[in-house]
N, C-alpha and C positions, 0 to 999 in steps of 0.2 A: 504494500500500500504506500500510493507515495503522499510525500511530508505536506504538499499542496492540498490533499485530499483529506490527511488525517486533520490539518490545522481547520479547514473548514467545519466538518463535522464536530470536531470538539468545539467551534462557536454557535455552532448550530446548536449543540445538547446546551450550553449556557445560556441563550438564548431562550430556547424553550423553559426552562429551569425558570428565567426571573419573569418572563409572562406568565407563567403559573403561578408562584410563589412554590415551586416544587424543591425540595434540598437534595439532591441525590448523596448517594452513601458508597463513595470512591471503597472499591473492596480489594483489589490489588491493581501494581502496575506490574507490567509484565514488563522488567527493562531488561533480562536478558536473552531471552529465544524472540520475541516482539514486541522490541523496544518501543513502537509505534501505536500499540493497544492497551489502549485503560479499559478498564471494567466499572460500567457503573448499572448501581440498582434502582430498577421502576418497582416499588411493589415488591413481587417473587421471581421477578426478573432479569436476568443480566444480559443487557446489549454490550453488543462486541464491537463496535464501528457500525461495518457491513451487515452484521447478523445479529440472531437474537438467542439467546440459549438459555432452555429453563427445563427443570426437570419435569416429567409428563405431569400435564394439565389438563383437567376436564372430568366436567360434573359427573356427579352421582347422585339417585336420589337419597343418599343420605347427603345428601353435602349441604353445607349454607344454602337456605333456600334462595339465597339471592345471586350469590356471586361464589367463586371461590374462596377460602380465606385470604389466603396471600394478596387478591389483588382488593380488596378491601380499603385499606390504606390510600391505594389509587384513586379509587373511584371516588374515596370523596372529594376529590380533586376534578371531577370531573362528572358533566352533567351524565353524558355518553363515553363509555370507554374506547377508544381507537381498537379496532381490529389489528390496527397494527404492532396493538403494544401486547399483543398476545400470540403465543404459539402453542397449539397442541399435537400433541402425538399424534405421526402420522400411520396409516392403518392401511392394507392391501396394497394395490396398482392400479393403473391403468393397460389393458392389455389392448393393441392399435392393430387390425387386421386389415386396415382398409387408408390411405392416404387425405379421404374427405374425413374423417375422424377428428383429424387436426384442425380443420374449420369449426370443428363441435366445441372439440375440448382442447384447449393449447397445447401444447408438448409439454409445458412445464410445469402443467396443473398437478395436483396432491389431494388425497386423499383425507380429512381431519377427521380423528376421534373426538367428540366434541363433550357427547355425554355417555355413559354406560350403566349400569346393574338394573334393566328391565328384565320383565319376564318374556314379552313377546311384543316390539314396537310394532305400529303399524298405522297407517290412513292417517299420513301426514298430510294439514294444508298450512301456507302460510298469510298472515294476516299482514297485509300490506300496511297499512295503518300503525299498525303499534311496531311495524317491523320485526317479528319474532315467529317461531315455527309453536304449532300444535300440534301434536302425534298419540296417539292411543297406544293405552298398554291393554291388550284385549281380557288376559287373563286378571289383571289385577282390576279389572271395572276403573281405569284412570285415564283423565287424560291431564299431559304432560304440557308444560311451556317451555320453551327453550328460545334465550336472544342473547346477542354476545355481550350485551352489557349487564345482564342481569341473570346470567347464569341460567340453570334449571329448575323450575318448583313445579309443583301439582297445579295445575290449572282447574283440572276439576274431579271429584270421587264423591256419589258416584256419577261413572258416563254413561252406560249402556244397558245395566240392570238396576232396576229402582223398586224391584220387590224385596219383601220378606225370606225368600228362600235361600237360604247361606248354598244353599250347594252348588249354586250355580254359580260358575266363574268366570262366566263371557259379559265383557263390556262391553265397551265400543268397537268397532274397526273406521271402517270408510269414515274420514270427514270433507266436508268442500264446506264453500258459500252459494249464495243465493246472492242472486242482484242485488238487493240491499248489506247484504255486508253481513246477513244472518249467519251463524255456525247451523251449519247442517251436518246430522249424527247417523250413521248406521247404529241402531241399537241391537246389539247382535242378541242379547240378553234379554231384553223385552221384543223383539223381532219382530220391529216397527223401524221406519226412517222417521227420526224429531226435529223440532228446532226449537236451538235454545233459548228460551224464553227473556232469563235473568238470572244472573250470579252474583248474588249478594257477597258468598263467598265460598271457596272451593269447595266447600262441605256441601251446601245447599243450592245446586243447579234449580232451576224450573225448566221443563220441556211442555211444549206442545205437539202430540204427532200429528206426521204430515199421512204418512198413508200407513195403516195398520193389517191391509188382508188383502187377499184376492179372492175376490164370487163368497165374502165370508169366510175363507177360512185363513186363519193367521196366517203371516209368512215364515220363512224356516229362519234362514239368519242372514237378515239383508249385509250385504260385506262389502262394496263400495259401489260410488254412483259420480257422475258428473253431470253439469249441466250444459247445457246447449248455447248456444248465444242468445238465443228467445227466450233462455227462461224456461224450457222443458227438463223435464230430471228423468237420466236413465241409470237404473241398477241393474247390478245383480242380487241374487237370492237364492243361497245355494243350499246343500242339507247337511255340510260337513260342520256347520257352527253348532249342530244340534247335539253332537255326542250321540247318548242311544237314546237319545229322542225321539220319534215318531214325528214322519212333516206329515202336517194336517193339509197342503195341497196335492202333496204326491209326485211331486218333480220339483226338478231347480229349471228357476226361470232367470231369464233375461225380460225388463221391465221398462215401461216406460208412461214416465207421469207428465200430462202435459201442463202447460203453466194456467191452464184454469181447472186443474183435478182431476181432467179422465187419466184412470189407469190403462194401459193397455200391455195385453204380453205381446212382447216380442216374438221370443225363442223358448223353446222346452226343451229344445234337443240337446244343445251342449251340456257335456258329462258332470263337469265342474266349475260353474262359469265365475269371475273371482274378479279380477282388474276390467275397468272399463275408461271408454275414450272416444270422444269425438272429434274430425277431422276439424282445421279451423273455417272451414265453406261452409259445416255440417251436412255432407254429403258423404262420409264414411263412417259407423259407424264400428270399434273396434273392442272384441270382448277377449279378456286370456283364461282360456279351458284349462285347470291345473289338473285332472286326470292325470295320473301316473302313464298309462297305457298310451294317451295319445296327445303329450301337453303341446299347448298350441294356441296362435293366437288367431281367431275369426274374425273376418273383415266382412260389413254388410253394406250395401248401397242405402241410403235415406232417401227413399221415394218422395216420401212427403209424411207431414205431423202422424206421427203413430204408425209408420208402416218403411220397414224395412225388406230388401230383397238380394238377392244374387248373393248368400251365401254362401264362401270360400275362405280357404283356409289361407290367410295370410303369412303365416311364418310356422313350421315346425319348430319345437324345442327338443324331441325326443333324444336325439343323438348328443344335444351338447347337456341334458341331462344325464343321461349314460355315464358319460366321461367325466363330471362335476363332481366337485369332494363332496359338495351339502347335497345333492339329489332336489335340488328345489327345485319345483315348476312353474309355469308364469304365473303371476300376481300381478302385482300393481303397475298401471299403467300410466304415462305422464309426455305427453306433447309439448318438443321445445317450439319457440315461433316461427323456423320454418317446418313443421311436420312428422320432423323425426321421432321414434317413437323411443321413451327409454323405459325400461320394462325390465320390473323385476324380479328377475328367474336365475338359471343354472347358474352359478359363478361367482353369480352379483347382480349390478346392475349392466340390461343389453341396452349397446344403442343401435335402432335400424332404421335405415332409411325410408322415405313413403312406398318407397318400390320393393321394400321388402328384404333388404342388401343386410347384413349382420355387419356394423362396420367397426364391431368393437364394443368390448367388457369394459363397466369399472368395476376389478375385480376384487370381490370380499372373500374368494368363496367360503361363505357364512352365507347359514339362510338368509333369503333376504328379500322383504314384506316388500316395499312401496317407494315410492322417490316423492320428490315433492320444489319446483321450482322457486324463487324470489322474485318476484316483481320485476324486477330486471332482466332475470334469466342468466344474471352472472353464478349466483352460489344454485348448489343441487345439494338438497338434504336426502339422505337412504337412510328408513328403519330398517337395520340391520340383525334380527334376533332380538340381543339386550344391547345393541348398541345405537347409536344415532352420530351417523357420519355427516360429513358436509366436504362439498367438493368446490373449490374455487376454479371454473369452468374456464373462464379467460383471464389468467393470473397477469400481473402486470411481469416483464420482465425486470431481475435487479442486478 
């Protein structure tokens, strides 16, 4: 590093230091192997000039419900914490099959551990607004908050089951919004789609259901839905959320609610229908069949309000389930702005082109639920099992 570069930077950290009123806490100088590198501490931090080094960071839901402890100290210095003033352990790959990948995901992108010790994450959305991620724990009836300035806490419990019966331990999965900004819940546990009404506080949600049955008879265990650009809601509704339950309809449906209330079914046929997606024209609709036997993702044309046709099978997973250390099969689905699909199945997370192309894994392989975009479309959050990654998509060069 040279002396021009280091003198800079070392006015620069001074600089920052007295517009803050921040004191850093000089912890060595290195004047014999790198006579040119001081150390100083943010927090639980040590920047190096160029770089940042701290030992692995990121929440648990035992942790500070707010923040980590170490950066504590920081933050009250600060309304918002910099992203920049944090680093967490990085977790998997990126594996690149295809050349257009690089337009997706930078070359330099990484993988962050951000928070860990769930039972089963899943039906991440993110809330523009408050800028932070929600994600369901299905088995523990929770859902989660996670933002980089304020760490992980319990957003809400319960999420998905709100009776009396202790034995049942399905909560939530699928979440999205609604035009207005509403949380919309797969309730997998009461096996009804809600919305959230009010949260006084993470204890005491209020729901309203949005649809509870088909022709009368309850559904099995609605698992995730998206909605249309009109304002129409498509699910699924499958029977594996049921355990050895009995489905009171007798199949897993593909569903669709239009935005003044008719239900209408789609599909019956698909074995397992789980992750769902619509093209951004809404002229394809896209369901992922997790069948062991034939996992796969179906693609149907959007004729018009309530009726679908010409369907075919979009992308086989079979063979890169085969060879996959976790055996997972597609789940969650999640369209970037131009159409590529990324989908959560064998590996990790797949990205594919609208034509169907596999152009590349972000590889966990750890089962692995759901993705979930930022507003931007620069970060990409993956429930991961009991983890919650995040992927910085087009990293800046340093």
């Amino acid at each position: 590093m040279s002396n021009t570069f280091h003198s800079y930077f070392t006015s620069s950290i001074v600089i920052f230091c007295l517009l803050f009123n921040f004191k850093p806490k000089i912890l060595a100088q290195e004047s014999n192997t790198k006579p040119n590198i001081i150390k100083i501490r943010l927090g639980d931090m040590v920047r190096q000039d160029i770089g940042y080094y701290e030992s692995a960071s990121y929440s648990t839901p035992n942790s500070d419900k707010n923040s980590a402890t170490g950066l504590i100290k920081t933050k009250k210095r600060f309304k918002t914490l910099p992203d920049s003033l944090k680093k967490y352990p990085s977790f998997g790959f990126i594996e690149r099959l295809s050349p257009e990948l690089d337009k997706i995901i930078f070359k330099n992108a990484r993988i962050d551990l951000v928070a860990k010790g769930f039972n089963w994450s899943e039906g991440p959305v993110w809330l523009p607004k408050e800028q932070k991620i929600l994600f369901s724990d299905v088995p523990e009836n929770k859902i989660y908050q996670w933002s980089d300035s304020d760490g992980l806490s319990v957003y809400m419990n319960p999420s998905g089951y709100t009776g009396p019966d202790k034995s049942i331990k399905k909560g939530s999965n699928g979440l999205t919004l609604d035009a207005n900004g509403n949380l919309i819940i797969c309730q997998v546990g009461d096996r009804r789609i809600s919305k959230l009404i009010s949260l006084k506080d993470s204890l005491n949600p209020v729901f309203k259901p949005i649809i509870t049955n088909y022709k009368g008879n309850v559904f099995n265990s609605p698992n995730d839905l998206v909605y249309d650009a009109k304002g129409n809601l498509y699910f699924t509704d499958p029977s594996f959320g049921l355990g050895k339950k009995k489905s009171a309809i007798g199949f897993n449906g593909v569903y669709f609610l239009s935005n003044t209330g008719r239900l209408i079914l789609l599909d019956k046929t698909v074995q397992a229908p789980n992750g769902i997606a619509v093209s951004h024209d809404n002229k394809i609709l896209y369901v992922a069949d997790s069948h062991k036997t034939n996992p796969s993702i179906w693609a149907y044309d959007i004729i018009k309000k309530g009726k679908v046709k010409n369907k075919r099978e979009f992308f086989n997973a079979t063979k890169l389930r085969e060879k996959s250390i976790d055996k997972q099969s597609p789940d969650g689905i999640k369209l970037d702005k131009n159409g590529n699909l990324f989908l959560a199945g064998p590996g990790g997370v797949l990205i594919i082109s609208p034509q169907g192309k596999h152009l590349g894994t972000i590889r966990t392989d750890k089962s692995t639920g759901n993705c979930e975009f930022t507003d931007d479309g620069k970060y990409l959050f993956i429930t991961c099992d009991d983890y919650l990654l995040r992927v910085n998509l087009r990293p800046k060069v340093k």
